[in-house]
C-alpha positions as CSV (number, residue, x, y, z in Angstrom):
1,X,162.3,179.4,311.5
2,X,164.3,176.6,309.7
3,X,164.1,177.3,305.9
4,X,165.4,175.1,302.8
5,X,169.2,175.6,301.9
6,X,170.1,176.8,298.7
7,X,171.4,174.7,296.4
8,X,173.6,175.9,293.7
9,X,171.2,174.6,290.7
10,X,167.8,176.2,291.6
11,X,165.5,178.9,293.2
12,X,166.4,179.9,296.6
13,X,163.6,181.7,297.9
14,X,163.1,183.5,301.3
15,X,160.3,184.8,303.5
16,X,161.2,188.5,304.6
17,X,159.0,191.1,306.2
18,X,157.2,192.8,303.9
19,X,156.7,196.5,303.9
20,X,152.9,197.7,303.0
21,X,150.9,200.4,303.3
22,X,148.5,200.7,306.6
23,X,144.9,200.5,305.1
24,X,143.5,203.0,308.0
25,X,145.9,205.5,307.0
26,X,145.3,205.8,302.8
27,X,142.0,206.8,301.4
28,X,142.2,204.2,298.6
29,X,145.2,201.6,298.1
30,X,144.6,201.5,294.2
31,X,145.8,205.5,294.3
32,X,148.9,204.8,295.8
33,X,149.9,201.3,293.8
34,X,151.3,202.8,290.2
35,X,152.9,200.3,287.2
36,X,156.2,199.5,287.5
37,X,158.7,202.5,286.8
38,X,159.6,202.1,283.3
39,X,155.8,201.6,282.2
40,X,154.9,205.3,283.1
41,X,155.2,206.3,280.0
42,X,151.6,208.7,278.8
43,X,153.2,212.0,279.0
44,X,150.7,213.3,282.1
45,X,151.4,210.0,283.7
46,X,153.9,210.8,286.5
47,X,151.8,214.0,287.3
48,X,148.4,211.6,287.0
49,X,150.3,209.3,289.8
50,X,151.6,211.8,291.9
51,X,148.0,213.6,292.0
52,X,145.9,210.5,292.9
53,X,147.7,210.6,296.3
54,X,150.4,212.6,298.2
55,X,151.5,209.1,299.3
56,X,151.5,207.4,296.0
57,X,154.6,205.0,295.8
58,X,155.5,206.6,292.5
59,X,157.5,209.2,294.7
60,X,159.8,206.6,295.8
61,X,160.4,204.7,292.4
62,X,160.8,208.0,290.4
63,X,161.3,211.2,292.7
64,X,161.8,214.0,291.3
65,X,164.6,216.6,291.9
66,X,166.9,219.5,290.9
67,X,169.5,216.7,290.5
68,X,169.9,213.0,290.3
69,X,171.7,212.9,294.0
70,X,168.7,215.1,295.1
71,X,165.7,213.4,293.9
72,X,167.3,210.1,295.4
73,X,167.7,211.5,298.7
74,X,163.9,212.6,298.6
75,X,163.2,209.0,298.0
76,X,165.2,208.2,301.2
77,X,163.7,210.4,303.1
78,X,160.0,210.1,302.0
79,X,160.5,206.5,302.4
80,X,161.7,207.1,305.8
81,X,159.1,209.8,306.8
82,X,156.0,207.3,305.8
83,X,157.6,204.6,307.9
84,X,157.8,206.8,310.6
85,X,154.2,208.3,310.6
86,X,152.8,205.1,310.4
87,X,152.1,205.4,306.2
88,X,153.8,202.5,305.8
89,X,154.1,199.1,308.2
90,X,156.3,196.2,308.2
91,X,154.9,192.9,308.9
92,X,155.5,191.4,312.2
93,X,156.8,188.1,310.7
94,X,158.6,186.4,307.7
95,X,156.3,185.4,304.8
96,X,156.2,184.4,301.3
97,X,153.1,186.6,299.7
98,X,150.6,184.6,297.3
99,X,149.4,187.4,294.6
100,X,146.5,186.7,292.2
101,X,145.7,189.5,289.7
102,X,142.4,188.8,287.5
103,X,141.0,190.9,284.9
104,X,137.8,189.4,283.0
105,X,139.1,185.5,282.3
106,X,142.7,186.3,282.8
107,X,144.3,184.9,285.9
108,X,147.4,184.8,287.3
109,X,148.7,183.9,290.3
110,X,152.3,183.1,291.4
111,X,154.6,183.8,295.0
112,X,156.6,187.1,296.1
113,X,159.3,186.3,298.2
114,X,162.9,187.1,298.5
115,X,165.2,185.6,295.9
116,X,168.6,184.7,296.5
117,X,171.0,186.5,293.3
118,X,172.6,184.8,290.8
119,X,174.5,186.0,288.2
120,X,173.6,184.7,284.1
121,X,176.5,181.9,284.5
122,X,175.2,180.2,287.2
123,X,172.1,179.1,285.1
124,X,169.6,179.8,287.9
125,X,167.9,183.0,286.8
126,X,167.9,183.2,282.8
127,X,168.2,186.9,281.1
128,X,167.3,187.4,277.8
129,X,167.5,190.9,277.2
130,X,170.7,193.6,277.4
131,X,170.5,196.4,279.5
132,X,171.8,200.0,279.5
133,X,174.0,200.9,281.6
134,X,172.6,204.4,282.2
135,X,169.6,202.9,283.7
136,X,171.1,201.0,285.4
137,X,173.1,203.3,286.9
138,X,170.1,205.7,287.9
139,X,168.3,202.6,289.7
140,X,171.7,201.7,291.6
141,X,171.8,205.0,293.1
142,X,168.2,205.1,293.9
143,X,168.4,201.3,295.4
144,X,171.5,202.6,297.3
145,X,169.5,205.7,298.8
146,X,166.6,204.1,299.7
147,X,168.0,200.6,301.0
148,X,164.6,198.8,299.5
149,X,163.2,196.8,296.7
150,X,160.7,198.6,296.0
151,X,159.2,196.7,293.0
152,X,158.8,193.2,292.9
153,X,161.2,191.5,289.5
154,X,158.5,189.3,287.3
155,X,160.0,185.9,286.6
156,X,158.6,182.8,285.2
157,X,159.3,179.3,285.2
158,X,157.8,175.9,284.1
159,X,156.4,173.2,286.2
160,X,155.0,169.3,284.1
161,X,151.9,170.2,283.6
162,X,151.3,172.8,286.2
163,X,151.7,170.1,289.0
164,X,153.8,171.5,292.0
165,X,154.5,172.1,295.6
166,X,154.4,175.6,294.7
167,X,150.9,175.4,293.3
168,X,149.2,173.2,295.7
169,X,150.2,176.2,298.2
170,X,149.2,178.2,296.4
171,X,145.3,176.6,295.9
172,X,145.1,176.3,299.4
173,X,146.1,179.9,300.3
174,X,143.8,181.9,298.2
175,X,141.0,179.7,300.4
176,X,141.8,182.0,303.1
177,X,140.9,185.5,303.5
178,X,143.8,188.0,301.5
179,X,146.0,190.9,303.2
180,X,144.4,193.2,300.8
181,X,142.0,193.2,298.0
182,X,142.0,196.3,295.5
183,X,141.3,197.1,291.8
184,X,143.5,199.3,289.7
185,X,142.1,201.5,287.3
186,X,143.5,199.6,284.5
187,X,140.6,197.1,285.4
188,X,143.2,194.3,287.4
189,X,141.7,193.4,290.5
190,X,144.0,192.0,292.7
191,X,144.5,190.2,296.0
192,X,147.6,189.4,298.4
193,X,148.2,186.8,301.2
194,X,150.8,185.9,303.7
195,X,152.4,182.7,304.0
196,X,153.9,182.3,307.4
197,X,153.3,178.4,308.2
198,X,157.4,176.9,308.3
199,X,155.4,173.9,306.6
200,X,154.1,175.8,303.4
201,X,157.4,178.0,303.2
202,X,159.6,174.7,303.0
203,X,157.2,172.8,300.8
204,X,157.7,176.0,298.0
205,X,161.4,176.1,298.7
206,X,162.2,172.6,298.0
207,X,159.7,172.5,294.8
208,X,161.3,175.6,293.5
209,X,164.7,174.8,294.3
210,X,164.2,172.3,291.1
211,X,163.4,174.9,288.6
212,X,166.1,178.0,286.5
213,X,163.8,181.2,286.1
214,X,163.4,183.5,283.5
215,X,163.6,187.3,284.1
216,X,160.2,188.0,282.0
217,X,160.3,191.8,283.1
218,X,163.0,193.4,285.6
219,X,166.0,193.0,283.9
220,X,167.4,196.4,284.8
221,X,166.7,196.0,288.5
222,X,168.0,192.6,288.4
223,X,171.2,193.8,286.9
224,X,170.7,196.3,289.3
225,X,170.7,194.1,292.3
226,X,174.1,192.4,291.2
227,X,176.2,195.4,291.0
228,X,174.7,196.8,294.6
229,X,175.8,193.0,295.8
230,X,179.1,193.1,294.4
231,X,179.9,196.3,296.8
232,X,178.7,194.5,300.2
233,X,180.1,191.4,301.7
234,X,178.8,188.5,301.9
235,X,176.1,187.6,304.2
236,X,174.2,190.1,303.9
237,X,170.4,191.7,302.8
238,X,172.0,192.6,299.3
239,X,172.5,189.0,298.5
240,X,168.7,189.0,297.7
241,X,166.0,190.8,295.5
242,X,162.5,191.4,295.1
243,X,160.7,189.0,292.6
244,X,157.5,188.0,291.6
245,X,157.4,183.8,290.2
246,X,154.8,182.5,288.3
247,X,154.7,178.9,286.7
248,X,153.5,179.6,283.0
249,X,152.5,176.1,283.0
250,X,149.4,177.1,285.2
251,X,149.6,180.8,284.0
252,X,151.1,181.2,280.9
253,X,152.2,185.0,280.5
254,X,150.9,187.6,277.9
255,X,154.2,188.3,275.8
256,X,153.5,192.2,274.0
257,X,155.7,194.0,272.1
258,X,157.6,197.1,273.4
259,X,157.9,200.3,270.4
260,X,160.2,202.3,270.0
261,X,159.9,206.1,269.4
262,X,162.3,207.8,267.0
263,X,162.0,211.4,268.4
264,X,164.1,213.3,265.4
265,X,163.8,211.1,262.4
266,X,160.1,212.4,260.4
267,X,157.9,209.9,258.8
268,X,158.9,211.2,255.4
269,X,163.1,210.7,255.9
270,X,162.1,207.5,257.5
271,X,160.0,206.2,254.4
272,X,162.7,207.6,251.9
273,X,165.5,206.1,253.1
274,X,164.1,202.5,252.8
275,X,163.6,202.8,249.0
276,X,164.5,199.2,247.3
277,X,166.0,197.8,251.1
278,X,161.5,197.2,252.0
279,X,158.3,197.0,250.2
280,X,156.5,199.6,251.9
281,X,152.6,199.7,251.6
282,X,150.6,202.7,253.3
283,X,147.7,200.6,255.1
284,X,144.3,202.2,256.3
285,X,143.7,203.1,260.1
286,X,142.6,203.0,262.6
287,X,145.1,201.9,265.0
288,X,143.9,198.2,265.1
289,X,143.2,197.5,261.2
290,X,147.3,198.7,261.4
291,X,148.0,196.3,264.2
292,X,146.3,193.7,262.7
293,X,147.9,194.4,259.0
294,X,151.1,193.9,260.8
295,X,149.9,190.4,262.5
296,X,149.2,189.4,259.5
297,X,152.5,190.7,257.5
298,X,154.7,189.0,260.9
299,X,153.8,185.7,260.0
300,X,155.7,185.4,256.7
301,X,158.7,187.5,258.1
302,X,160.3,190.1,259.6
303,X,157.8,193.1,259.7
304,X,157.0,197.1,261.0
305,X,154.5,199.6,260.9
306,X,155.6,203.3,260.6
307,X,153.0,206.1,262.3
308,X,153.3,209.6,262.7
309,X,152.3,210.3,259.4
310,X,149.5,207.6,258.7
311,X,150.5,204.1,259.2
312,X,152.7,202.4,256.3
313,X,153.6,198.7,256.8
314,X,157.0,197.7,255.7
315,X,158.3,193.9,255.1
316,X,159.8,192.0,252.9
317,X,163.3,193.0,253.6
318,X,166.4,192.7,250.8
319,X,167.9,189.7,252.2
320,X,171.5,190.7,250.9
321,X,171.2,193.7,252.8
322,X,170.3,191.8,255.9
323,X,173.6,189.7,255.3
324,X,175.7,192.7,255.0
325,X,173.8,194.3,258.1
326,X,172.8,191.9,260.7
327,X,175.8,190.1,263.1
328,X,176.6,186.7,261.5
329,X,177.8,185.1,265.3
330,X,174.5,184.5,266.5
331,X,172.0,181.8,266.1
332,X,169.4,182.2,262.9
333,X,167.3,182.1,265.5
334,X,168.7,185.8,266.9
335,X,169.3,186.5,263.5
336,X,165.9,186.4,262.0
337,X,164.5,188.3,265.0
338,X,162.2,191.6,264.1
339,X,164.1,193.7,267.2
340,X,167.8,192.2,265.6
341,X,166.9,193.2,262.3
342,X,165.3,196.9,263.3
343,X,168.3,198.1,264.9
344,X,171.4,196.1,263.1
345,X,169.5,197.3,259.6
346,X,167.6,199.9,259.8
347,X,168.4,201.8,263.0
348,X,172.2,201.6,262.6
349,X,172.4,201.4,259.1
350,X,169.9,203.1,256.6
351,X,168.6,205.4,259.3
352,X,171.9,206.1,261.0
353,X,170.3,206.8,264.5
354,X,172.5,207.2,267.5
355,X,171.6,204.4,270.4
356,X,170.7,207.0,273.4
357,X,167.3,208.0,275.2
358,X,168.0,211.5,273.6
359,X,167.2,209.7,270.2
360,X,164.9,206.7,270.8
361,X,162.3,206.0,273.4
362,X,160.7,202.6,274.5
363,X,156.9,203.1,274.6
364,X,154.8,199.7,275.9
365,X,151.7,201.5,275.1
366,X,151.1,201.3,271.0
367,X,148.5,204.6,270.9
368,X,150.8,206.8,273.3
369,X,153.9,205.7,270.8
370,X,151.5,206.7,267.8
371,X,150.0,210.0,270.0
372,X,153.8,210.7,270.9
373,X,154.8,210.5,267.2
374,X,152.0,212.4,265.6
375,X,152.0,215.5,268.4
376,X,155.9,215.6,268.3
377,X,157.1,214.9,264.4
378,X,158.8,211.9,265.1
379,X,158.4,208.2,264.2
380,X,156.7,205.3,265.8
381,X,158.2,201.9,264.8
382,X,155.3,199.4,265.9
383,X,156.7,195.8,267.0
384,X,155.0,192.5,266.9
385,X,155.8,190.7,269.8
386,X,157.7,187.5,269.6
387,X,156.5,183.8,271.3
388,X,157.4,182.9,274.6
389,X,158.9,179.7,273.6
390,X,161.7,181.9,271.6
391,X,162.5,184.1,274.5
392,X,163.2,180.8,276.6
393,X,165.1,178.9,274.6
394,X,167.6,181.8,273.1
395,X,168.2,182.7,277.4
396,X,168.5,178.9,277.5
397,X,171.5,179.4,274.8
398,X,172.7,182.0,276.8
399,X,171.8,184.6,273.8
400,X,170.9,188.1,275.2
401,X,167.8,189.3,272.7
402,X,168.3,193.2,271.8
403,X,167.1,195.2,274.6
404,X,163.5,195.9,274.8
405,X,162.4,193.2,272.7
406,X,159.5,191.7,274.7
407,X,156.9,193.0,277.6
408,X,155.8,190.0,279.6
409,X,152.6,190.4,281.1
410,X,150.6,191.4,283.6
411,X,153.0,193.3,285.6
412,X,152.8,193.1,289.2
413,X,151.1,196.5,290.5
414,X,153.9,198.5,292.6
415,X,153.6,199.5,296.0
416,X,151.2,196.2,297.8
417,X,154.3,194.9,299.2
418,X,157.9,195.9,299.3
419,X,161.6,194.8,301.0
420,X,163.4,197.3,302.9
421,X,166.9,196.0,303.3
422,X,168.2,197.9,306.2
423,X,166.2,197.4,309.6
């Protein structure tokens, strides 16, 4: 088949053979789909996942083992054994996969293909968050072990008014019956075609091959994916990764916040040390009358709720100690963001925290970061998530937002279709 060349300004998508699981072989695909790795976050949920189904694709994206080395190589080889016994099937040809998700009113729909890599400088594909290098790390070694994208990158991108070749596919592929229909116990129902037509493939390719992309949730695998490049030559598999794109013109993305949990630092030490730096205000619960106090606090300024101890809203911050605090070599833009100012100020300076996962924790849920924080003695600092449109044009600047800033929305589920990389 004779696909669209890429060119050095846009999108280069492929077709590859998907992986998926063979529906006469599982009892229900929705127990063996899970939320992307770094979303597992209730404390029973890898045991919940790992219960629902002995083949439940959590066991590939995070195996468990005496060691690092070991739990990768069970990966590997559960991977291998499911392919083997006929779990799992690759598709007999090349295809682009339509995927709708839908949930009450909210739909999205967008392409899965194979996406050729591109590092920040190119322009192409638009971070616009850091990444930590431990993780990074730890999903390297698995992606080496296994040889397989196994989750699907969520990216976004803008067409004029939701007018493309890319959409226009799209419409006339979810006419036909899907691959697979399944609902999730989250509530997402959601529905995958194949895309095989030479046609259809080239009329996405060349629309896309006109648009950058921004990494809306993925940006560890995608720095992933560049370092596991960087030790194969070129041509090869590795050139490519796993992605999900959506035009936000059509479907514009749900942008939440992602909190952080402060596992050692109480309530009480958290609350003292912002005397004269915050006004802090204890507000009422529940949950959502905090939430919404904090909506409502964000649109004046920079603004947090601390739980763990009742919820206490805290805004208003001294702007002299902001000056002393935050980075002056970034854009007011960067400056003035609520993520900037909650670790430059109060993370790193009045709270002297060490950055490491022994110390702080990125929760996407907002009750399991207040349950977490109540059962355990630590803090939850509750975010409000920033606009799309701020995200875009700080990656635009080429302006990295502090890591974990935003969770883009809905996620695709894990485990309907995957890329092995090795045949």
């Amino acid at each position: 088949m004779t696909t669209a060349g890429p060119t050095p300004h846009g999108l280069h998508l492929e077709p590859f053979q998907g992986t998926r699981y063979c529906l006469d072989r599982v009892d229900s695909l929705a127990a063996v789909t899970s939320p992307p790795y770094d979303v597992v976050v209730r404390p029973d949920g890898l045991l919940h996942l790992e219960s629902a189904d002995p083949h439940n694709i959590v066991r590939l994206i995070l195996p468990q083992g005496d060691t690092r080395e070991g739990a990768d190589r069970r990966a590997a080889d559960t991977l291998a054994q499911w392919l083997a016994s006929g779990i799992l099937a690759q598709d007999d040809k090349p295809a682009l996969y339509v995927y709708e998700q839908r949930k009450g009113e909210l739909l999205q729909r967008g392409v899965i293909g194979s996406l050729l890599l591109s590092p920040p400088a190119e322009g192409v594909v638009l971070p616009h968050e850091d990444v930590m290098p431990h993780i990074v790390e730890e999903r390297a070694a698995l992606l080496r072990a296994t040889a397989a994208n196994l989750e699907p990158l969520l990216l976004s991108y803008r067409s004029e008014s939701g007018s493309s070749g890319t959409g226009d596919v799209i419409d006339r592929t979810v006419q036909l019956p899907p691959l697979l229909t399944t609902t999730t116990e989250d509530g997402f129902c959601h529905r995958l075609w194949s895309v095989t037509d030479p046609m259809e493939i080239a009329a996405v390719q060349v629309d896309l091959a006109g648009h950058q992309a921004l990494i809306a949730d993925g940006h560890h695998r995608w720095a992933t994916s560049l370092r596991i490049r960087a030790e194969h030559p070129s041509p090869s598999p590795w050139d490519y990764g796993l992605v999900l794109l959506v035009d936000t013109a059509r479907h514009p993305l749900q942008v939440r916040a992602i909190h952080r949990l402060l596992h050692h630092l109480s309530p009480v030490s958290a609350l003292s040390a912002l005397a004269g730096s915050f006004r802090v205000r204890r507000v009422e619960g529940p949950l959502a009358a905090a939430m919404e106090a904090l909506s409502t606090a964000s649109a004046e300024g920079t603004a947090f709720v601390l739980a763990g101890n009742g919820f206490h809203l805290i805004d208003r911050p001294d702007p002299a100690l902001l000056d002393r605090t935050v980075p002056g070599d970034r854009p007011e833009l960067w400056r003035t963001l609520d993520a900037t100012v909650l670790h430059s100020t109060l993370i790193d300076h009045l709270w002297q925290i060490p950055d490491s996962s022994q110390h702080i924790a990125y929760i996407h849920d907002t009750a399991a970061a207040v349950e977490q924080a109540e059962r355990n003695g630590g803090t939850a600092v509750l975010m409000h998530p920033v606009q799309e449109e701020v995200v875009r044009d700080l990656a635009r600047q080429g302006v990295m937002m502090p890591r974990k800033s935003t969770s883009f929305g809905p996620k695709p589920a894990t485990g309907l279709v995957f890329r092995t990389l090795l045949p």
